[in-house]
Structure formats: C-alpha cells, structure tokens
N, C-alpha and C positions, 0 to 999 in steps of 0.2 A: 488504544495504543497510547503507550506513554501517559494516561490520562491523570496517575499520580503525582507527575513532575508537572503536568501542566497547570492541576491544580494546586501547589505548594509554592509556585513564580508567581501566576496570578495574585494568588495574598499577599505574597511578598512586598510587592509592589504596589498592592492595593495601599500597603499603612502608608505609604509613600503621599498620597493622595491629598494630605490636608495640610501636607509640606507646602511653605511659601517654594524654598529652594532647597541642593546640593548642601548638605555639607557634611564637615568629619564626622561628625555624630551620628547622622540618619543615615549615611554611606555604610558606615563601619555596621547598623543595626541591620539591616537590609542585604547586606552582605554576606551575614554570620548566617541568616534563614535560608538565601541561596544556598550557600556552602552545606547547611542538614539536608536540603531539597534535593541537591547533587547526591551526596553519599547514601542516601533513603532510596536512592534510584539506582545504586548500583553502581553508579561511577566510577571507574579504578581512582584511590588516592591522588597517586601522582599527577594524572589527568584535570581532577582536582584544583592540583595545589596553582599548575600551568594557567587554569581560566579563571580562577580568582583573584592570581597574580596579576593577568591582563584585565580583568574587569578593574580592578580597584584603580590601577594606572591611570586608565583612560576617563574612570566616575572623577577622579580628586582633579584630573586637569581639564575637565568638561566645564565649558562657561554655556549655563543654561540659556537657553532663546527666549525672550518676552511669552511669546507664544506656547510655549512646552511645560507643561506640571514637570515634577520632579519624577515622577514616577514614567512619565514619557520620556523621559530625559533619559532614566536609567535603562526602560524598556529599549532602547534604541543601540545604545551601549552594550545589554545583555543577546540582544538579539545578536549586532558586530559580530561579538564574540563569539558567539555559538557558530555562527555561518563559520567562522575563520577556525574551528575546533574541528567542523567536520570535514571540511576541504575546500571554504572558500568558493566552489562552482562545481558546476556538473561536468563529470568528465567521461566521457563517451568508451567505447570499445573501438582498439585501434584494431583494425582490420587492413590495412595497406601493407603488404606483405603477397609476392604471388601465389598464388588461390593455390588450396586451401590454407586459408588461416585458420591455424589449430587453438582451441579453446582446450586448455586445461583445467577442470573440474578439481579442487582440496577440500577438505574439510574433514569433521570425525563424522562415522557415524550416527544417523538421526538427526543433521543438522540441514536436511532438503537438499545433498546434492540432486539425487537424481529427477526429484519434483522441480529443481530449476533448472536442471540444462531442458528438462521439456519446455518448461518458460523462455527460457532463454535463447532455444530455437525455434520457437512462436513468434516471438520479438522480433528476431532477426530475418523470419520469413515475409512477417505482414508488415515490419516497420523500415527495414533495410532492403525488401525483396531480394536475398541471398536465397540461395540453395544449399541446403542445410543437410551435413551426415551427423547420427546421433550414435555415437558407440559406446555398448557400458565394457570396462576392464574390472570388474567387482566381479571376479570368482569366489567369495566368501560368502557372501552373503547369498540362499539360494532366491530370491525372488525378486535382486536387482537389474539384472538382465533382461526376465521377463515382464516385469513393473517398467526400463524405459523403452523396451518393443513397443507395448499397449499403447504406452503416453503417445509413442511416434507414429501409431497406427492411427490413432484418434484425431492428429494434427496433420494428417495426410502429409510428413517427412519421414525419407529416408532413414531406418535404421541399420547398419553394419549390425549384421548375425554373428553373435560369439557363444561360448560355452565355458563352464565350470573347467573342463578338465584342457584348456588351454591357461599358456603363461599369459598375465596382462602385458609383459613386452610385446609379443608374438602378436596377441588382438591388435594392440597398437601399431603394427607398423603394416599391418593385412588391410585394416582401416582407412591408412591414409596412403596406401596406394590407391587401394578401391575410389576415393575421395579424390586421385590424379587422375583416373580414369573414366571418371564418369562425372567430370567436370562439375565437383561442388566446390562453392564457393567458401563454405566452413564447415570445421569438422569440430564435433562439440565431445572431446571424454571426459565420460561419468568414472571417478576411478572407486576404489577400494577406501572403506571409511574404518574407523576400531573407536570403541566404545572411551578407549582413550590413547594420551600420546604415544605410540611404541617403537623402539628402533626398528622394528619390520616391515612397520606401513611405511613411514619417513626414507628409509633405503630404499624401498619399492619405486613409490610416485618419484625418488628423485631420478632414478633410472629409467621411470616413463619421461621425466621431464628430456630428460641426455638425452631419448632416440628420438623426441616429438618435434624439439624444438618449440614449442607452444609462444606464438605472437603475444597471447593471454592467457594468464595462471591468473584463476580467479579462487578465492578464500572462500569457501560457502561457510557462514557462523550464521547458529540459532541467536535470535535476542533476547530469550528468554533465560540463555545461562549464565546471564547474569557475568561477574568476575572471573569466572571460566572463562568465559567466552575471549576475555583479556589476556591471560594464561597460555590462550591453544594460539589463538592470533601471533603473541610473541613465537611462540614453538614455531608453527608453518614458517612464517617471516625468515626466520632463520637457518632453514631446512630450505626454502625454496625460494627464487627471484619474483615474489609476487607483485602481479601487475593489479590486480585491485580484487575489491571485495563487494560479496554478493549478502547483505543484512536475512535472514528469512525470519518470519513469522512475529514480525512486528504488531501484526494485528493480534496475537495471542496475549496473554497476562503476564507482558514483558512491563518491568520499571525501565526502560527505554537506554541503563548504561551501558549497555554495547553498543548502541548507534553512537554513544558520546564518547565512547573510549578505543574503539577499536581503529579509527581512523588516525589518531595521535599515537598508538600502541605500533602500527605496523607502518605509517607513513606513506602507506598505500590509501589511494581514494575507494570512497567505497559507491562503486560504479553502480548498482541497482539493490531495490530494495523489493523485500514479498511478500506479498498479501493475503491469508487465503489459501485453499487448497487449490481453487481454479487455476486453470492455465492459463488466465485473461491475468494472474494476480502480480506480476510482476513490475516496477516502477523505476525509469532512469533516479537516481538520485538527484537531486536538487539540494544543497546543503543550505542557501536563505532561504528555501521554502517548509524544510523539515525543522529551520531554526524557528519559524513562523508559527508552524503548531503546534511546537513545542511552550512557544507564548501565548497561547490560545488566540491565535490570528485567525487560523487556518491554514487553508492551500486552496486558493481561490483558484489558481494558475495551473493546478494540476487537474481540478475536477473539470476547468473547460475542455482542457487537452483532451480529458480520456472522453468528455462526453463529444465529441468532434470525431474521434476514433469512434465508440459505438454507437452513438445515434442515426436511427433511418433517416437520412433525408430526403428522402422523397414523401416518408408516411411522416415527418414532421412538418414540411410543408403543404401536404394534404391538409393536416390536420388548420393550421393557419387559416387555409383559404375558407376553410370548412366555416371556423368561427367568426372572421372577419365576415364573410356574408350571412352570419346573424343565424346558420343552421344550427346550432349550440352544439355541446359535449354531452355525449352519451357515452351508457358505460360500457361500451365495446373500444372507446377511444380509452375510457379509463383504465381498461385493461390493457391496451397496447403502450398506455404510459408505464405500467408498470413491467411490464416483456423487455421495455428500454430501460428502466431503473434495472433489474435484474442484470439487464447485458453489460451494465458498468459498474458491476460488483456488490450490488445489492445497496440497499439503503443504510447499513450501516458504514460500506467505504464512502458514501456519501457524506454522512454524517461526520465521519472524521475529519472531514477538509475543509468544514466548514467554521467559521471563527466558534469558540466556544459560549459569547454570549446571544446567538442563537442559538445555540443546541443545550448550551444546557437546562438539565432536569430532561430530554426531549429521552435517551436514551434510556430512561427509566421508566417509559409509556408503553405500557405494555402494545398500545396500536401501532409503534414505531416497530416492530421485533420485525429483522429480515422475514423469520416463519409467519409474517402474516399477509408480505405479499402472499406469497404462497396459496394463503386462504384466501385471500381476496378474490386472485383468480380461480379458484375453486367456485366459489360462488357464483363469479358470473360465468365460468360454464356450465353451468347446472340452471341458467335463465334458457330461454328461448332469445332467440332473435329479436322477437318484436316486443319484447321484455325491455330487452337491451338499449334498443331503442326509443323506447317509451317508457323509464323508469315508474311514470305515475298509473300506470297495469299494476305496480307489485301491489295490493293489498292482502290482508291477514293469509286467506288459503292459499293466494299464490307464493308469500314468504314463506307458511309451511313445508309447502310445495318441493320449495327452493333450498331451506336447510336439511332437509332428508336427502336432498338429493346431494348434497356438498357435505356429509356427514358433521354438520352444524349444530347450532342453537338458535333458532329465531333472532334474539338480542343480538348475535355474527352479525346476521343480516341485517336488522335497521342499524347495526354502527357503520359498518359497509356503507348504504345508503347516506348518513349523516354524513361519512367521510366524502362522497360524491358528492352533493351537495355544495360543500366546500368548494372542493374542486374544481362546478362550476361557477360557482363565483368569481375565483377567483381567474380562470380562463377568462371571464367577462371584462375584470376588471386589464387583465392583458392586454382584451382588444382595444379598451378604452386609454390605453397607455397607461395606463394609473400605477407608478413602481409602488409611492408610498401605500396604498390601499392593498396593493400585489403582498408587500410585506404584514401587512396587519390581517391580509386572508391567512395568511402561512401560519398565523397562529393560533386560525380555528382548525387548522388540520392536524398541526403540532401543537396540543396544548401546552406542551414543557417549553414552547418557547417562550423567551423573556426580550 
C-alpha cells in the first residue's frame, strides 16, 4: 500500500541529510521531488497545489532545532501537513440518533459497497456491540442480494430478505420498520452501484436518501481508481449530504492518491478504511497515523490495537508461563503463533505498519509471502505429536515422511526448521528481557531486514 509514494518521500528527504540546515535553495529542491512524488501518485492537481502551498509556508518560516537534521525538520512539517490534508483526526460514526440509526451505503459499482457494509456491520457488532440489520436495495445487479445474505449469514447478523422485482424505495422503508420492531440498533443499506455516473442511480439513492433519513451517508471509493476516484467523490458530494467516506482496497496496487485527494475533494472525513477481502479487513481512519506510513514511520499504534483485538489471551499467557519456566518453544506453539498472525490479517497487514527500515527488502523473501504461513502449518500438521514436541526426532526418513505428507519438498522442511530455530531464540531472548538481541533475532528470521 502506497509503497511508491513512500518510497519517492523517503529519498526525497534522504538528499536533505548532509544538509547543515533549511534554506531557500534545498527547500525549493526537495520540494519540486515531493510535488513529482505527489502527481506520480495520483494526486488530483488542485490537492496538489493546496499541500505544497502549505508545506513551503511552514519549511521558509521553520527555525530548525540544534537537535534536528534538516531532513527531520522537513520530515516533521511534511508529515503536519499530510495529517491536516486527510482530516486532521479520527472521526468516528455518529450513531446518537433514536435507534435505528440508518447507514447509508454510495458509491459506483465495484468499488466494495457491499463487501463493507458486511465490515462494517462486523465492526459495529464486536466493536460498538450494536445490533445490526443489513438490507441490500441493489435489484440490478443479480447476485448483490444474495452475496450480502451469505456475508450476514457468516457473521451471525441479521439480514432484511428483499428481491429483484421490488422497488428499492419500498425494501427501504419494509427494512426499517422491520429494524423498529425488532429493536435494532443500526440499519446498514447496501444500495444500487453503475459502472459509472448516471442521472438514474443519483435520482434513485437521492429518493432512498428523502425516505431514510440516514444519520450516515457514507461514500464507498476504490483507491485504486486513481483520478476518478476524485471525479465520482465530487459527483456523490453534490448529489448527496455526505457524512463521510469509506477508502476500500488500499492494500491492492493503489498509488495511494485517493486517500490524499478525496478528503480535500468532498470535505467529508474519511471515517474507515479496507483491507483485504476478509471481514476482519476494515480500519477506523487515523489521518497522523496513515500520514506516518505514508513516511515510512509506520503504524505502530494501529498494529497493537488490532493485535489487543485478535490475540488469545489466555493461549498467550500460557504460552509466557510456559517459557519463563524454562519449558521452551515447540512447534505446536509455533504454529499457534502463526493461527494468531493469520487472525490479524496475515503477515503482510503486519508488515505494512511497520516503519519501512525494518521491513525493507523483507517483502521481497520469498519466506515472508502470507502463502507460506499456510505452508508452514501444513507441515506441522503432517508431524505427529511427539514430533512437535521434540523437534530433534525429525531426521532424514522422518522429513521425508513429513514432506509427502504436506505435499512438500524436503528443503520446505529444513527451512521450516531453520525458521523455528530462530524463533526459539529469539523467545529465549524474550525471557531474558533482552529487546536489543529480540531486534537482532528478527533478523535471522527476516533476512530482508536492515
């Protein structure tokens, strides 16, 4: 995500580096590489013109710290600015309104409405504990209906039954009766999307808007369409009273300027963002956190959050006790580390959030590729038990054993091995406190790290 733009600021900033200090000259060079950095990424013009307007402002009357490179200096100032481009703060879903508060689903077709309202009413069940109705009004399309049933069937919520050969007013207001009567707390419509802007979807949704009243009209945009994606933002904006905006598919081979334009485009916050095709893939917005990794900081703040959300506590404090009395790590624990990597979006949402001069080169290892947890646990279920617990059993027959059985290659298996190894190490080194030696293990497990 975004990894183009994060790489083009980083250099940027890097020639900044053998600068004593600020001044007109190095500003004005460093400025001019931002500004290709921005547009190479998709950034609408205008958007553009607005943040390097404010960057240069703030760089010319910036009196540097003893303390601070130039390049820190500017770093600090570019970040400002990005935070205050995308909104400044995280702005939540206003829900105080008597129940049901109605969620208005916008967007064109293909852009994940109905892959987010199922996020979205996941969210708001495990995160808000609301009681959630999900209603799709998409008669065009035939298998949007049936696509958000499943979603709501999977996430044990409430779906509102409708059909093709009803009006989407007519679902709507069956919906949120149904919704007064059986005391739910939100009512989520998925509506009708078109491959592009038309006066007959924009009249439609505005007449679902008239009889819904919706607390929240949220904007579903792909960030992958790039300068479109600025285009359709304006269109809805002005078609409808939108109260904020849902980014999707950030993690896909977006150049990242829909997150940077569509906020300044429609002056709407953009309240969550999504990752992923899961239903776990959904993220409050945070605008200095998304400013952060956009500088190759990270999101140090978000990856504790979600691992706080999905990690076992009980099998994570098992596992503590386990090592602190000197029982060590086996690979049955190593495979419940990875059951918990998987439940927080796999090792590449990991890998995102973390500053870039640990990770990079890591994403190019082949041992990193989410499909190898996959393998991994493949592997050791294809051990036995007391395998698992005694990894020094595996010799040659028993790895052959082992890769026939996980449809492998021998070589799988001792890298497996070698990767465990590591691991406990560096477990060892956990109990021993040891952060810095904890960081120097990371990097026999990640070689790409630096």
């Amino acid at each position: 995500m975004l990894d183009q733009l994060t790489e083009r600021l980083s250099g940027v900033l890097k020639t900044l580096r053998g600068q004593s200090r600020l001044t007109d000259a190095n500003i004005q060079d460093a400025l001019r590489e931002v500004r290709i950095a921005l547009l190479e990424a998709d950034v609408a013009l205008p958007v553009v013109k607005d943040f390097m307007q404010q960057v240069r402002e703030q760089a010319l009357g910036q009196a540097v710290l003893s303390s601070l490179t130039p390049g820190q200096a500017l770093i600090g100032i570019v970040h400002q600015a990005l935070t205050q481009l995308m909104g400044a703060h995280n702005e939540t879903l206003n829900l105080a309104t008597q129940p049901p508060a109605v969620i208005l689903m916008a967007g064109l077709q293909g852009s994940g409405k109905t892959t987010s309202s199922g996020k979205l009413a996941k969210w708001l069940k495990e995160q808000q504990k609301k009681k959630v109705l999900l209603v799709s009004c998409d008669i065009y399309r035939p298998a949007a209906i049936e696509q958000l049933q499943v979603l709501a069937q999977s996430l044990e919520i409430d779906c509102f039954p409708s059909d093709a050969g009803q009006a989407p007013e007519r679902i709507a207001h069956a919906a949120l009766d149904h919704a007064k009567r059986h005391f739910h707390d939100v009512l989520i419509v998925d509506t009708a999307g078109r491959l592009a802007i038309d006066d007959a979807m924009m009249q439609e949704i505005r007449q679902l808007h008239g009889a819904l009243h919706p607390i929240e009209t949220l904007f579903v945009v792909d960030a992958m369409q790039g300068q479109d994606a600025v285009n359709t933002a304006r269109a809805f904006g002005e078609a409808l009273p939108l109260t904020g905006v849902i980014l999707t598919k950030l993690d896909g081979d977006a150049r990242g300027g829909a997150a940077l334009s569509v906020r300044h485009v429609t002056q709407k916050p953009i309240k969550f963002v999504g990752v992923g095709e899961k239903l776990t893939g959904l993220e409050p917005f945070h605008p200095e956190r998304m400013a952060s990794r956009i500088l190759g900081m990270g999101d140090v703040l978000t990856l504790i959050e979600e691992a706080h959300r999905t990690v076992d506590r009980a099998e994570a404090e098992k596992l503590a006790q386990k090592i602190k009395k000197g029982q060590g790590f086996d690979l049955e624990d190593f495979k419940n580390q990875i059951l918990q990597m998987k439940k927080a979006g796999g090792l590449g949402a990991m890998m995102d959030k973390l500053p870039t001069q640990l990770t990079r080169g890591a994403a190019a290892n082949a041992s990193l590729d989410d499909k190898a947890l996959n393998r991994i646990e493949g592997i050791i279920n294809a051990m036995t038990p007391a395998e698992r617990r005694q990894p020094e059993l595996l010799k040659a027959s028993r790895k052959r054993r082992i890769a026939a059985g996980s449809g492998v290659q021998v070589q799988e298996v001792n890298r497996l091995l070698n990767q465990f190894e590591q691991m406990q190490k560096m477990m060892k080194m956990m109990s021993r406190g040891g952060l810095g030696k904890l960081m120097r293990g990371m990097k026999g497990i990640m070689p790409g790290l630096h």
